[in-house]
C-alpha positions in Angstrom: 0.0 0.0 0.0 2.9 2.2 0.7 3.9 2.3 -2.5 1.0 3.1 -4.3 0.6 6.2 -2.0 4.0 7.1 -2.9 3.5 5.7 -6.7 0.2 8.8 -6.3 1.9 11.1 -5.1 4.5 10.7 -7.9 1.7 10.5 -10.8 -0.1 13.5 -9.1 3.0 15.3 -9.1 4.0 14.5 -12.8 0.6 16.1 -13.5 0.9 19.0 -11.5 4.8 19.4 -13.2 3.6 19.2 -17.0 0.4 21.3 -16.0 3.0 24.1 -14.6 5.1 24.1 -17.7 1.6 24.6 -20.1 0.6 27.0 -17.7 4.1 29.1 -17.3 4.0 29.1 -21.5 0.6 30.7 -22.0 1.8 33.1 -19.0 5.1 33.9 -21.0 3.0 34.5 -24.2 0.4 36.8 -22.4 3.7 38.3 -20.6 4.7 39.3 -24.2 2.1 40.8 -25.9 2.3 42.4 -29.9 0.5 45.9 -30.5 -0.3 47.5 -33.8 2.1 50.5 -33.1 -0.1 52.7 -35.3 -3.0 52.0 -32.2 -1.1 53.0 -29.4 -0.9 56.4 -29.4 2.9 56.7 -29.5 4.7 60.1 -28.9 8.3 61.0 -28.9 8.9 62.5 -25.5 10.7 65.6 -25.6 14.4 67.2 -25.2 13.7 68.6 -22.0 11.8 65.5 -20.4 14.3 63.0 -21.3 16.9 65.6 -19.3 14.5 65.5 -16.7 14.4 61.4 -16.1 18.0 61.1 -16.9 19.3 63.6 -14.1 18.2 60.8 -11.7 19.6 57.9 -14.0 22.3 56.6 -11.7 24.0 53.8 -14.6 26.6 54.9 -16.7 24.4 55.9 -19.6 22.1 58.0 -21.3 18.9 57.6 -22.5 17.8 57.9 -26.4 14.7 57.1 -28.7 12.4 58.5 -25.9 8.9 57.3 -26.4 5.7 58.4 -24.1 2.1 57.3 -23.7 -1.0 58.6 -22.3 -3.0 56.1 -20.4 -6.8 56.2 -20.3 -6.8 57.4 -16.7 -4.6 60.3 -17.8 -1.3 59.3 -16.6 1.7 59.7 -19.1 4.2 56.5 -19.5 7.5 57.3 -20.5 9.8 54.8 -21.7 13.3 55.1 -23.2 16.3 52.8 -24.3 19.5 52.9 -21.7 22.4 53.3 -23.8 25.6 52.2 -21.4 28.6 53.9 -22.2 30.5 50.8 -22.8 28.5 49.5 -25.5 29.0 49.9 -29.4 26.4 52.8 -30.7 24.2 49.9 -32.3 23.7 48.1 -29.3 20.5 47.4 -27.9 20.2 48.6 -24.3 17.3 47.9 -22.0 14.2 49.8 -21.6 13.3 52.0 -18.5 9.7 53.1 -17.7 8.3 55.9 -15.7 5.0 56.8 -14.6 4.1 60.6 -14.0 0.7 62.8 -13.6 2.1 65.7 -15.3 5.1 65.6 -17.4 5.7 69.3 -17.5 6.0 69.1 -13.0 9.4 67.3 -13.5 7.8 64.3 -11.1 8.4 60.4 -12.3 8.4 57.3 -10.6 9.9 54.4 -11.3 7.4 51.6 -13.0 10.1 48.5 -14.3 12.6 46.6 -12.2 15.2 48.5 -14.5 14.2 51.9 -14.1 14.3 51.3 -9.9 18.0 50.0 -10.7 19.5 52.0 -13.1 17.6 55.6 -11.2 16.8 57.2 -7.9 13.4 58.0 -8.9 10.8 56.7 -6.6 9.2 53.6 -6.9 5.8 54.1 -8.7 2.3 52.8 -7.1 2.1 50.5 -10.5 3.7 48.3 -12.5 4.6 47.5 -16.0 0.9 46.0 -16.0 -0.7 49.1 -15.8 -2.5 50.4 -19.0 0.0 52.2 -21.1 3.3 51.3 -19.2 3.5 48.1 -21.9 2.4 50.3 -24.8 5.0 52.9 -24.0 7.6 50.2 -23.7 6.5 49.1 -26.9 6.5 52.1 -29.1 10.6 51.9 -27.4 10.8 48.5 -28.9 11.4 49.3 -32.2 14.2 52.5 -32.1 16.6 50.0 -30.1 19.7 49.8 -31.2 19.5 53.3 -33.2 20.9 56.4 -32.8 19.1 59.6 -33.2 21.0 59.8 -36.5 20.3 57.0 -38.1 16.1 57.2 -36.2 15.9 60.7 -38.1 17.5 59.5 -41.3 14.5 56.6 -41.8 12.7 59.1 -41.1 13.5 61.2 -43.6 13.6 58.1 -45.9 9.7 57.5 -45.3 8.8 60.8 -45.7 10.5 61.1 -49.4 13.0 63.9 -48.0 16.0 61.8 -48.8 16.4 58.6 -51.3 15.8 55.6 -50.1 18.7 53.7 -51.4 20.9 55.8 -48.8 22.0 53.5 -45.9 21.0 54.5 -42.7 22.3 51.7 -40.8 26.0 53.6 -40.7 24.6 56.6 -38.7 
């Protein structure tokens, strides 16, 4: 008999084991959602904000491709790329978030494990859950890696203002 307790426990635990791994991958894919940039309501933050956050940035870095949010409760997301001084130009830092009421009060909090590291702005009240803190980070997503330079020459690509057989990748 004491075996097949210990032969039920096993079996229930197998279970219980794949069940986790199922569950952990629909979590990951819900973890990771895709957006229709064009839906989001993306705007570039400005100069003077992305000076305000990065005062407090405490890594050896500065920010770039600055992108900001306004959620439905009226709060502004503002996410940017943390470009390390170490790294090549092209590479791909992480993305910070903050949270504020008002951009123009020079208040932000901290929303994403990596903003509370990398700055001494306070911790915010949400998290990267919150409506517009993922949209913000995702309207980030697709500047990282890029300089300004090479951001405004695409840019100027799409537009028509420049050819589009000139390589912006060098920038």
């Amino acid at each position: 008999m004491r075996h097949m307790g210990g032969l039920r426990r096993f079996a229930a635990a197998s279970v219980a084991g794949v069940c986790a791994v199922f569950a952990l991958a629909g979590c990951s894919q819900m973890s990771n959602p895709t957006y229709d940039l064009g839906n989001l309501g993306c705007a570039s933050s400005s100069i003077a904000t992305v000076k305000t956050i990065q005062s407090k940035v405490t890594a050896d870095g500065t920010l770039r491709n600055g992108k900001q949010v306004r959620a439905d409760d009226g709060q502004v997301f503002v996410s940017a790329e943390l470009h390390l001084r170490s790294d090549d130009r092209h590479a791909k830092g992480d993305i910070l978030t903050w949270v504020t009421d008002d951009v123009e009060s020079g208040e932000f909090f901290s929303v994403d494990v990596n903003a509370r590291d990398d700055s001494s702005w306070p911790d915010a009240k949400v998290d990267v859950t919150a409506q517009g803190a993922r949209e913000s980070r995702a309207c980030v997503g697709p500047s990282l890696g890029k300089t300004p330079a090479q951001i405004q020459c695409e840019n100027d690509q799409n537009s028509g203002d420049i050819p589009g057989d000139r390589n912006c990748e060098d920038l």
